[in-house]
N, C-alpha and C positions, 0 to 999 in steps of 0.2 A: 398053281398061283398065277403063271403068266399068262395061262388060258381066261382067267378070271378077269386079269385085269385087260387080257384085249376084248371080252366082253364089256367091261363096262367103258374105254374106250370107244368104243364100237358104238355102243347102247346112247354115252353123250349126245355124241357126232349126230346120229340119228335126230335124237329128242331136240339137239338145236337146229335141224334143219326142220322140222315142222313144231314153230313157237305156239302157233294158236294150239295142236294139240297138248302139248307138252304144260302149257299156262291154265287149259281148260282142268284137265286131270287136278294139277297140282291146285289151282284154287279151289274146286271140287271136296278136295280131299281135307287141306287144310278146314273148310266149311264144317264136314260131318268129323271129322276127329279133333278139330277142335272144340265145337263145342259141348261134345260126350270129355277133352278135356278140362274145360272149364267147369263142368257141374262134377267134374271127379274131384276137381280142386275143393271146392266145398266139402262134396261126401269124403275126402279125407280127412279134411281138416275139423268136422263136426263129428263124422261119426266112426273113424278110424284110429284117429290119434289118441297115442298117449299122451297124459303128461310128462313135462321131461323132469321126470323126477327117477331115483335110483332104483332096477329092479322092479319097475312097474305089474311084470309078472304075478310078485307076490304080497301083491296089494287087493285085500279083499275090501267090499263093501260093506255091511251089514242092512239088508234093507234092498228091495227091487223097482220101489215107488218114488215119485218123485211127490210128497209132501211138503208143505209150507204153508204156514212158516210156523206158526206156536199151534198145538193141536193140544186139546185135552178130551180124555175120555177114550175108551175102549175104539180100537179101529172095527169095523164091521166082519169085518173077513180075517181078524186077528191077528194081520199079516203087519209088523212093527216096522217100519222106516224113517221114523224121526223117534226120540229119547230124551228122557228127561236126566238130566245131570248127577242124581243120585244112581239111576239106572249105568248111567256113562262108568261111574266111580265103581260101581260093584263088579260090572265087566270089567275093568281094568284089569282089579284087584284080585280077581278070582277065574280068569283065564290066562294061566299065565305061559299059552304057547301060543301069545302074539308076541311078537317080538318087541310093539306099541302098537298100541291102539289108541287115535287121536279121533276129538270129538270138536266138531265144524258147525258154528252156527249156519243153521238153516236158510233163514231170509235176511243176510245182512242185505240185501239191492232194496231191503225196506225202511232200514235204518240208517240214515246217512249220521255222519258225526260234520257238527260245526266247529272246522279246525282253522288256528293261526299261529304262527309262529310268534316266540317271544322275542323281544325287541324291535320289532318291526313295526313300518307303519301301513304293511299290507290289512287290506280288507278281510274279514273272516269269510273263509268259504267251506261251504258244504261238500263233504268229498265220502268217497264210500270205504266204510271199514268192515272188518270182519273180527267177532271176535272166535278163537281159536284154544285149544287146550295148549299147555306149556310142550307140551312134547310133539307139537305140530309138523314142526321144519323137519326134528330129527327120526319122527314115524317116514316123513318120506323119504329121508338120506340126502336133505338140501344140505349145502355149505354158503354161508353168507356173503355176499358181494364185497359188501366193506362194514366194519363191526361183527356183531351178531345178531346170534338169533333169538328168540323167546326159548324158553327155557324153562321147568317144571314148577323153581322156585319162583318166577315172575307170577305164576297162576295159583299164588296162595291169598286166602281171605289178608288184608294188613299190610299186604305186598307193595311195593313202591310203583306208581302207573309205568306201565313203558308198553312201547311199540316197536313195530319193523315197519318199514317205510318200503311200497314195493318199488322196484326198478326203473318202475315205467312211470310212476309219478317222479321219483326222485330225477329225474333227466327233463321231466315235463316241466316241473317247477322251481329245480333249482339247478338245472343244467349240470347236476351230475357234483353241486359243492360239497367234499368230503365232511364239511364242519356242519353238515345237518347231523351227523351221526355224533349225539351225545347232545344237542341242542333239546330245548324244552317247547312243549306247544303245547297250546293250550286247545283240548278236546271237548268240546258240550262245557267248554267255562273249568275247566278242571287240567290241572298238571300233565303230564304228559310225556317221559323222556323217550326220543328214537336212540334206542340202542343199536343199530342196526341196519342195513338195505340187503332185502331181498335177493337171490341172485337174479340176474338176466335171462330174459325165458319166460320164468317162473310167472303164472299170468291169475293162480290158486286153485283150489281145489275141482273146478268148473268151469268149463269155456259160458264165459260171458261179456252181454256187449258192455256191461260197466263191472270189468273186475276190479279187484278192491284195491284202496290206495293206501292202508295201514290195516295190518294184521296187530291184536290185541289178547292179552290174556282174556276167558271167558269171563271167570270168577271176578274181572273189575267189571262189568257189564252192570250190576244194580248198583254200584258208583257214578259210571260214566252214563249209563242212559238209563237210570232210575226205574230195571225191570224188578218186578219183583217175585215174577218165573223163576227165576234162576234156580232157586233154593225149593220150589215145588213142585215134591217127587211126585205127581200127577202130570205136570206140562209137562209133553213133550215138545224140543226146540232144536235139537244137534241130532245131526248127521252123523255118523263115527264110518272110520277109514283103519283097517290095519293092517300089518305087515306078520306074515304066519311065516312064524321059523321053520328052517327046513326039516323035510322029510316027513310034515304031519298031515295024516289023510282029512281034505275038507268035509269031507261027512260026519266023522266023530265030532272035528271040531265043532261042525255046526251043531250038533245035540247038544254039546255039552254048552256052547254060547246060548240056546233055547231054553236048558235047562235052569241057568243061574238066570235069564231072563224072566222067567214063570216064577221062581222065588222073588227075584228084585219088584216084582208086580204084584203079588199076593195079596199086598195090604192095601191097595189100591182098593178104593170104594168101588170101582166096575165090576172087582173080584172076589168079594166076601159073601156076597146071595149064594145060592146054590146052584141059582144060574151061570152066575160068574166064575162059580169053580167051574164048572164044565164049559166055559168058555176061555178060561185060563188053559186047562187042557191043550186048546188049539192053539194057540198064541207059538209066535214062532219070527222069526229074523231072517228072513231068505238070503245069504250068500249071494252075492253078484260080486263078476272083476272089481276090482276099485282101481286098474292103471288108468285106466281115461280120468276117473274120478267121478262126483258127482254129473251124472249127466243129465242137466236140466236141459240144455240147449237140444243135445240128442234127441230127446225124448220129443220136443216142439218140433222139430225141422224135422226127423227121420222119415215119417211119410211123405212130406212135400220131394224130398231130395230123392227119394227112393221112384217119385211119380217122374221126376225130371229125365232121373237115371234113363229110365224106360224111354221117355219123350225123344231123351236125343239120342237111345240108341238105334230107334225109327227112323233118324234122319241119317246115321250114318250107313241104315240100310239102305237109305234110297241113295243115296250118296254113291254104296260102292254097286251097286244095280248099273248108277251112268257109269262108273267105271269099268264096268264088266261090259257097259255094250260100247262104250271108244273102243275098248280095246279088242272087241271080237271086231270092229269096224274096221281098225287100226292091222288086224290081224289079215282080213279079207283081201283089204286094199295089197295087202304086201306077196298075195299068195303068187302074184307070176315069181317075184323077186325068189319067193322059198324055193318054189317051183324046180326055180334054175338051180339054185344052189344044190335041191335035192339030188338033182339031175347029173352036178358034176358031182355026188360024192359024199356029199353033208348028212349023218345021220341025224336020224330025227330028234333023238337024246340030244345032241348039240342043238339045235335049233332050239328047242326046248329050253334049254339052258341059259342062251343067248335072250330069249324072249321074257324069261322068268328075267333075268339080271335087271332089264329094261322096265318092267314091271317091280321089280324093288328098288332101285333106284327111284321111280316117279314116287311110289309111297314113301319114303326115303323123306324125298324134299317136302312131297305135303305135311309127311307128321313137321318137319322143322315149322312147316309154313304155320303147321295147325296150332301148335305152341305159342306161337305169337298170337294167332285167335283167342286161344285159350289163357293167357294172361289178358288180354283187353276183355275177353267173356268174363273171365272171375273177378274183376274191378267191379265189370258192373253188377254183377250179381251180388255181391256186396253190398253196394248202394243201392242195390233194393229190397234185399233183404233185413238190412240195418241200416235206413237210412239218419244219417246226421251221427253215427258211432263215432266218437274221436280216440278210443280206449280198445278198441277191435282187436282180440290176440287172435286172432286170425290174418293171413297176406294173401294175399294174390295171386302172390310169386309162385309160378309148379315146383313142385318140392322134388328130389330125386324120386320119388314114386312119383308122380305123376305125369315126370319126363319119361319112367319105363311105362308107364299106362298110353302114353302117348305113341312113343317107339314100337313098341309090342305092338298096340293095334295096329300101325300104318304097316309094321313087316305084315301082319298077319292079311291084310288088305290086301298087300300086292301079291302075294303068295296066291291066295286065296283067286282072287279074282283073275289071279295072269293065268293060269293052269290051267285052265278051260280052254282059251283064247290061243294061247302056244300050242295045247295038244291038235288041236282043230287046222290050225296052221302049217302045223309040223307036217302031219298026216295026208296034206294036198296031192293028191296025185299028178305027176310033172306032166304027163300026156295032157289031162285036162287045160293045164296052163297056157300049155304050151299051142295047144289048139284053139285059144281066146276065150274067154272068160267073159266077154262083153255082150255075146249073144245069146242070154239069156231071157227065158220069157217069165221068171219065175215071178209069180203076182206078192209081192209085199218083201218085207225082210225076213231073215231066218225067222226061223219059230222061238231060237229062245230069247234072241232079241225083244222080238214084240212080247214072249212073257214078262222079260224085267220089267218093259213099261210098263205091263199091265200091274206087275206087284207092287211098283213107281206110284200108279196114279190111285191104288187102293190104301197104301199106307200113305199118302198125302192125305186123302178122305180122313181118313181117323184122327188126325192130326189137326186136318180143318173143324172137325167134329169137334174136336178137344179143346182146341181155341175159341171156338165159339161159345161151348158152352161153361168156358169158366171163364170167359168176357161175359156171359150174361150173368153169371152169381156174381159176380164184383159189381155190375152194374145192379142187381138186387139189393146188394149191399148197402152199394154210396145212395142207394132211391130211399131205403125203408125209411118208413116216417120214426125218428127215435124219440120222438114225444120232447123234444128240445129247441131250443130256440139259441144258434152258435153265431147267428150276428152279432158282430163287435164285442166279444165276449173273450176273455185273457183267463187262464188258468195260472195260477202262483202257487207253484206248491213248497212249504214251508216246513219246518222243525221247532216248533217253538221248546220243546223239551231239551233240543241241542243247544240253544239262546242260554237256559240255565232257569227257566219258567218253570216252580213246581206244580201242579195241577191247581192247587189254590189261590194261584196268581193270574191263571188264564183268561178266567171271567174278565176280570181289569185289562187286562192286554187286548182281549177281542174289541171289547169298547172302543178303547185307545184306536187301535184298525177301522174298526168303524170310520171313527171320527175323523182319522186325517186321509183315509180317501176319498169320506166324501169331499173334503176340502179342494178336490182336483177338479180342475175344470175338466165339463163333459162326463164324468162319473154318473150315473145313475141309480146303482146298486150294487153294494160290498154284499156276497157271500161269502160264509166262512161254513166250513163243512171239513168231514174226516177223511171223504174223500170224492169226487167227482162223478159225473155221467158219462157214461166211455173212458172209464180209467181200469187199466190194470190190475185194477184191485177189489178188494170184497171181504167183508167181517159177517159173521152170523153167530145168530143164537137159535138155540132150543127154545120153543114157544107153549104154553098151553093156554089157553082163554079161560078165565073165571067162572066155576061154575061145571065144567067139562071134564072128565080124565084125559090126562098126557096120552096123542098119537103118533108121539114119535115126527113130531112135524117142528120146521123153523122156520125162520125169514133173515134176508139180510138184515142191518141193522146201518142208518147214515144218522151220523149227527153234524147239525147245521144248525146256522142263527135264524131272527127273523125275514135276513130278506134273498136267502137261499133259492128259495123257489123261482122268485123274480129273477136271481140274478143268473138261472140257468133255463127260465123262460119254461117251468113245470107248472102245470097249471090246477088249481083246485077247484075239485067235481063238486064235494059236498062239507058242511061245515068249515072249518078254515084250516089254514096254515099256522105253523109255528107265528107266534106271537112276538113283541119285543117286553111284554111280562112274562112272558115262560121263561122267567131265571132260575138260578137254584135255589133258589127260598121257596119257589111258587110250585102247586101240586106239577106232579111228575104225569105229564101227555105223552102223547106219540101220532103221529099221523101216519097213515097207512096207504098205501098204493090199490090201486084194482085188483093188482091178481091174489094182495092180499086177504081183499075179502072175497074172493072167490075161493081161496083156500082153505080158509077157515069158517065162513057163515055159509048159511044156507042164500037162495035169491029171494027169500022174502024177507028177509032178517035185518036189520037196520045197524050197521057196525058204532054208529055216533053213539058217545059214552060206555060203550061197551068196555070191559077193563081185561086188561092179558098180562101175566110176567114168565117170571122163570115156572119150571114146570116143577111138581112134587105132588105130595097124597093131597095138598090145599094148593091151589094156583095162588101166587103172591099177590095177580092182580095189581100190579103197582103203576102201570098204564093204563091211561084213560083213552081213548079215541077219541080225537076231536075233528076229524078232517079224515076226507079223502083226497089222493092228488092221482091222476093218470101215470100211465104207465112209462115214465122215462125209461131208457134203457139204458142199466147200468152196465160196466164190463163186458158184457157180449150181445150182440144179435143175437146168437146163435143159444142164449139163455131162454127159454121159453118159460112162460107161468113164473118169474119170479118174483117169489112173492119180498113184499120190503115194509120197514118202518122206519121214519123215521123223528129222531125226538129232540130236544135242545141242547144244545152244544153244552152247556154246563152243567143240566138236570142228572140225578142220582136217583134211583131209586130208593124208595124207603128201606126197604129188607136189605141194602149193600151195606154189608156191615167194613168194608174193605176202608183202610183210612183214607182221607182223598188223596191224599202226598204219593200215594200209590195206587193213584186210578188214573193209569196212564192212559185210560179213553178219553179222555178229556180231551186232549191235544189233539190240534186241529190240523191235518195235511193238505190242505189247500185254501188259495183265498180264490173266487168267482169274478171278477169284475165286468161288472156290463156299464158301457161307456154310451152315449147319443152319437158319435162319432165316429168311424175309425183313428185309432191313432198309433204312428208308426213308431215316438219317441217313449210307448208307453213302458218297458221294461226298464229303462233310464228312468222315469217313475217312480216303479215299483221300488227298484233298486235303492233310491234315495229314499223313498217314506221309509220303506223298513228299516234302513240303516239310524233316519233320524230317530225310530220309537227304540231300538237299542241295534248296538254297533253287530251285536250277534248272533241279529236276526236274517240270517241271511238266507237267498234267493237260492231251494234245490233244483227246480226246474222251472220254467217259465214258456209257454207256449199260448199259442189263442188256440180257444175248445176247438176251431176248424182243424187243427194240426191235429190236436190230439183224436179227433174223432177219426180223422186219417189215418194216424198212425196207427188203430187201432186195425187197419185192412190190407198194413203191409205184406203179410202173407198170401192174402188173397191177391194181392196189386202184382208180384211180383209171378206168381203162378198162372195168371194170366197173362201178364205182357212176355211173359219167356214163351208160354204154349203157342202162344200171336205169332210170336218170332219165330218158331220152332216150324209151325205151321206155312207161314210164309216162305220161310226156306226152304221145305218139303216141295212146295208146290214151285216155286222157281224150280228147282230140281228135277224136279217129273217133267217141267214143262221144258228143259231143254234135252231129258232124255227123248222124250217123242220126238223134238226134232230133230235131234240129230238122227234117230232113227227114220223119221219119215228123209230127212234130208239124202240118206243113204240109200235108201229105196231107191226114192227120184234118180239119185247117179244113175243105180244100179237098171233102173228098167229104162236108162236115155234110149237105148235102140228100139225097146218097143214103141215106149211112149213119142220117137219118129214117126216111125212108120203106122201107128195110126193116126199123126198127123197127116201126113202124107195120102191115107188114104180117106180123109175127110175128116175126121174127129175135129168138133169144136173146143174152142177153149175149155168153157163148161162142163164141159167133159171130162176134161183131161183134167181138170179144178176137182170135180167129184169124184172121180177114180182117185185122187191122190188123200184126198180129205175123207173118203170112206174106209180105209186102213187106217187113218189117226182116231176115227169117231168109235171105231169098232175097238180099239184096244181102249181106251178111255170107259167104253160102256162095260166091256168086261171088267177094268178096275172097280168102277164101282159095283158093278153086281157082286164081286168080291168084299169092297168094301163096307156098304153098309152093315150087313150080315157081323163083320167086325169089329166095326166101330160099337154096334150096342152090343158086342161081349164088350170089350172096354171099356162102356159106360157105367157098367157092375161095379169094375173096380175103382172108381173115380168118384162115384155118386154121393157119398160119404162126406166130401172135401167140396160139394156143391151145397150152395147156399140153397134151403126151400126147394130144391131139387125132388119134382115127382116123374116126371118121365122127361123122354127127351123131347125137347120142343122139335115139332116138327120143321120149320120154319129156319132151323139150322142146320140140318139135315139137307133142305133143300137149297141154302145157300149155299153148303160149299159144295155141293154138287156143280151147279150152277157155277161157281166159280173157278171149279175144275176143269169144267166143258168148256166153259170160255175161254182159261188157259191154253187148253189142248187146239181150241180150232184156231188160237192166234199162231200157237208154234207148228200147225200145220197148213195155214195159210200159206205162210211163205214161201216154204218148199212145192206147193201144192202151185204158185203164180208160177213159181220159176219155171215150172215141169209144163205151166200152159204155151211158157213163154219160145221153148227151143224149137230151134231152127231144125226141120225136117231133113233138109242136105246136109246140115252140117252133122244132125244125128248120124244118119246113115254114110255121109262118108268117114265117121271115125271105126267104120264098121271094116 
């Protein structure tokens, strides 16, 4: 121990008499393990963590898919991950070696509720609920903050409303007041008691960037948001989550949950043909952990994070590359000093020992240094990966895993990279030293020096490569023409079913909307639609055309008033657009998009008047064609051929025999507004008309289409400006290992590079001698490099937009921009080496 600690005395003393080495390492180091800890900060906290809920262990999922949100009809591959509530109920009942088994609405981030407190004279606002089975909290083993929790009997038909209020709202909006718990609010216009606040943590059953701000019985759900799924053991809509008592083998279980799953489905009209038998056969519930829980978020980020992973652990290769050649530098420079040492007595072991100490102490301070990196890394990666999240259960902050991910790596670093360095050192024979070391003719730096650089400047390549070309799919992206028009144009998206509007009330309400927008000055066009272009969202149907057998083919499905098109600047190719007479008294149209009639007609085929519905042995036919309109893109670029129709916000088909009180397609999720103007006070607007047509109609999100078409490429936005960043770093890096290796050289050949001073050598010369060792490790990099970069491009190509081969044009940029690096960080050294004094060379001799 005393040996140790006069080592790392020792080792101090040293590191503060040479600050520029000791500041280069150490920021060096913080750079590449900081930001491998920053992106670890995420891939823990997406795709490692539990929830902190009790025994996450033995928390199964039922289901390996992520599904959503209401699905009906046989899954294709038989494979079940969302359930219909009759289905939930006979699982319960009839496996009874879960301990609970709790069932989790699917898509509550689709259904917000419009909540206010009673007595108050706060505004109503739109917040996100979840509805959840009674035995929710207690399947996970939560204990409640303050009150309780839902509870079995709260999720009976008759039941009295009540909620749980999560954590994070309850602090958000009432600063943590104990007297919300038993107070009444009123939800979609209906009663409401909070029994309860969540505990702290608890963020539900799925990391999301809007986790929910009231957990709700399921069974009040055709109450409170007028579905009428609930009760139809056909939809599926819940997720289910259980806890398997001890000591039972998951494999039995799982047959036996397969088995009452194949009975609970039987009667299921996809199941009674004799095809259906033998596709019941298949049908099945794959088992996955359920301690993370629902992993939607997992599922979106895992590949991006898993490409980062990889990206910055390139950089902390190049990173400890310069550290391995400071420190063969660091080790060179000191060999007279070993020399002597060796010479009075010093085994090499100690030396070694001494140099190793010095070498983990610098990785030491970098990992502290990196962890600061690594918190200001994982902020922003945050905001760009979630930009505008106020609800984020996710921090920052490195979590004690991430400080040992952080630790570990730096020990492992200096270990790693000192050992080389020390044994080389250790090893110097004292005669050598001691006979001068300065008269060497030896042409360049050691050899494995110049290999790092060369692995330096070929992993910067890949890196350049990589930045480049997911800068140019993002730039494909923000370019592609989406057949839209997002000047001056406001997105509202609204609840009118949360207001307390039953579907047979909507018609009058859209009017009403109509009317007092257009009242605003500068307005030019009220769209009302289900949902937008470049939205998150997407409804379809099963199609057959009149006259055809059903091919097993669909379209999406948008409904919108007459001045939708306008008011998202979609333009009509052939016949017209929705009408302001396509009400619901008036025959039942549809207009159709291009790829829809590329989907379904032949090119000589004339779609106008043509009639399409639901599919069976007679096509219902209950749509007309009246209109073609181009191709908008809905939901994704990356959707090809999608085909679309769209028909009038209040139109019914003839054959719907469904009562309209429960024809919750009606309700319209956004308003369009195209203005002549821009206008910056326009959400202050919105906010006040909807309030004056009713107090409860209020504002779920509100952005202009420019955001949203934006927000639609934050993935992409965010995998490029990292890869940029990531890239840039590499190549600063590479370009200060060349110099300090060319810089080393120069020391290292001053006697020669005298003495052919001395005996005429020009500048130029001595310029080119020093710059054809930095040209020549840079050209091996790349000849290294490209070769690797298009393996890489394999695995990336996937996550590129339109991506068919690699553009050559980026390939030779960052060449090019590597080269240019290189002959700037070996200029320098390359002037200085023209510049010395020929006596002064040789008299240090």
């Amino acid at each position: 121990m005393l040996t140790l600690l006069q080592d790392v005395r020792y080792a101090l003393r040293l590191l503060r008499k040479t600050p520029g080495f000791t500041i280069t390492v150490i920021l060096t180091l913080a750079l590449g393990i900081g930001a491998n800890a920053a992106i670890f900060t995420l891939v823990h906290s997406v795709l490692l963590q539990n929830l902190p809920v009790t025994d996450p262990k033995t928390l199964v999922r039922l289901g390996d898919e992520i599904d959503c949100c209401v699905n009906g009809g046989a899954p294709a591959n038989g494979k079940y991950s969302l359930f219909s509530t009759d289905t939930y109920q006979q699982l319960r009942k009839s496996v009874p070696e879960f301990a609970d088994l709790a069932a989790i609405q699917a898509g509550f981030a689709w259904r917000p509720l419009t909540v206010r407190r009673d007595g108050t004279q706060a505004a109503a606002r739109s917040l996100s609920a979840e509805f959840v089975s009674g035995n929710y909290f207690r399947t996970f083993g939560l204990q409640p903050r303050v009150g309780r929790l839902l509870q079995d009997d709260d999720d009976n038909e008759g039941a009295a409303g009540t909620a749980v209020m999560s954590y994070l709202a309850w602090q958000r909006d009432y600063a943590g007041d104990p007297s919300v718990v038993g107070s009444t609010f009123w939800m979609n216009t209906k009663p409401v008691t909070v029994v309860g606040i969540a505990p702290e943590g608890f963020f539900g059953d799925r990391l999301s960037s809007t986790p929910p701000d009231f957990y709700l019985p399921m069974l009040k759900m055709p109450e409170l948001a007028n579905t009428s799924y609930v009760h139809n053991r056909e939809t599926q809509w819940l997720y289910m989550v259980g806890r398997v008592k001890p000591g039972l083998a998951p494999g039995a279980l799982q047959d036996k949950v397969n088995a009452v799953l194949r009975q609970a489905l039987a009667n299921n009209r996809d199941y009674v043909s004799e095809e259906g038998k033998r596709a019941l056969s298949k049908v099945q519930a794959v088992f996955t952990p359920g301690g993370s829980g629902i992993q939607e978020m997992q599922e979106r980020y895992s590949s991006r994070l898993r490409l980062l992973m990889c990206v910055s652990g390139l950089v902390l290769l190049i990173a400890c590359a310069n550290i391995a050649n400071l420190l063969l530098v660091r080790g060179m420079a000191r060999r007279s000093e070993l020399s002597v040492r060796t010479a009075l007595g010093a085994a090499p072991g100690r030396i070694i020992r001494q140099l190793l100490t010095e070498s983990v102490l610098l990785a030491l301070m970098g990992g502290v240094a990196g962890l600061l990196v690594a918190y200001a890394g994982a902020q922003m990666l945050l905001k760009l990966a979630f930009p505008g999240a106020q609800n984020l259960p996710i921090h920052g902050s490195p979590s004690m895993a991430v400080i040992g991910f952080a630790f570990g790596l730096s020990l492992l670093t200096g270990v790693i990279f000192g050992v080389l360095p020390a044994w080389i050192a250790a090893h110097t024979q004292p005669v050598d030293a001691l006979r001068g070391s300065g008269r060497t003719t030896i042409a360049g730096a050691p050899r494995l020096q110049r290999g790092l650089v060369v692995v330096q400047a070929a992993l910067s390549l890949v890196l350049l490569v990589g930045a480049g070309l997911f800068s140019q799919s993002l730039s494909k992206l923000q370019s592609a023409d989406l057949k839209l028009d997002a000047t001056n144009r406001y997105i509202v998206h609204i609840n009118p079913q949360a207001a307390g509007y039953s579907p047979s009330q909507v018609e009058a309400l859209y009017r009403t909307i109509e009317q007092r927008f257009h009242t605003l000055p500068g307005v030019e066009s009220v769209g009302i639609a289900t949902y937008t272009p470049m939205e998150d969202n997407n409804s379809s149907n099963m199609l057959q055309i009149q006259g055809r057998t059903f091919d097993n083919r669909g379209a999406s499905i948008v409904r919108g008033n007459a001045e939708f098109f306008d008011s998202v600047g979609t333009h009509v190719l052939m016949g017209r657009g929705i009408a302001p007479q396509d009400t619901s008294t008036a025959p039942a149209v549809a207009v159709v998009n291009e790829s829809f009639v590329k989907e379904f007609f032949k090119p000589e085929e004339n779609p106008i008047g043509r009639r399409f519905g639901e599919p069976g042995p007679v096509s219902s036919g209950d749509l007309e064609i009246v209109g073609v309109v181009e191709d908008t893109v809905y939901s994704s670029l990356y959707w090809k051929k999608h085909s679309m129709f769209f028909v009038p916000m209040t139109q019914r088909p003839a054959s719907d025999s469904t009562p309209i009180d429960r024809d919750i397609s009606l309700y319209a999720g956004a308003l369009v507004l195209h203005t002549a103007v821009p206008m910056d006070n326009m959400e202050t607007l919105v906010r006040t008309t909807l309030s004056g047509i009713n107090s409860n109609l209020a504002i779920v999100k509100f952005q202009t289409m420019n955001a949203q078409i934006a927000e639609r490429f934050n993935d992409e936005r965010m995998i490029a400006r990292l890869t940029m960043m990531f890239g840039v770093l590499a190549l600063l890096l590479a370009t200060i290992g060349l110099y300090g290796v060319t810089a080393y050289t120069v020391e290292r050949r001053t006697p020669e590079i005298g003495i052919r001073m001395a005996v005429g050598a020009e500048r130029k010369n001595v310029i080119a001698l020093v710059m054809r060792g930095a040209v020549v490790q840079i050209v091996l990099g790349l000849a290294i490099g490209i070769p690797v970069a298009f393996a890489a491009i394999r695995f990336v190509k996937s996550q590129l937009y339109e991506f068919t081969s690699a553009d050559p044009t980026i390939i030779l940029g960052a060449m090019m921009i590597l080269t240019t690096a290189a002959c700037l960080a070996g200029m320098i050294p390359a002037r200085r080496a023209a510049s010395i004094d020929p006596l002064q060379a040789l008299r240090s001799e």
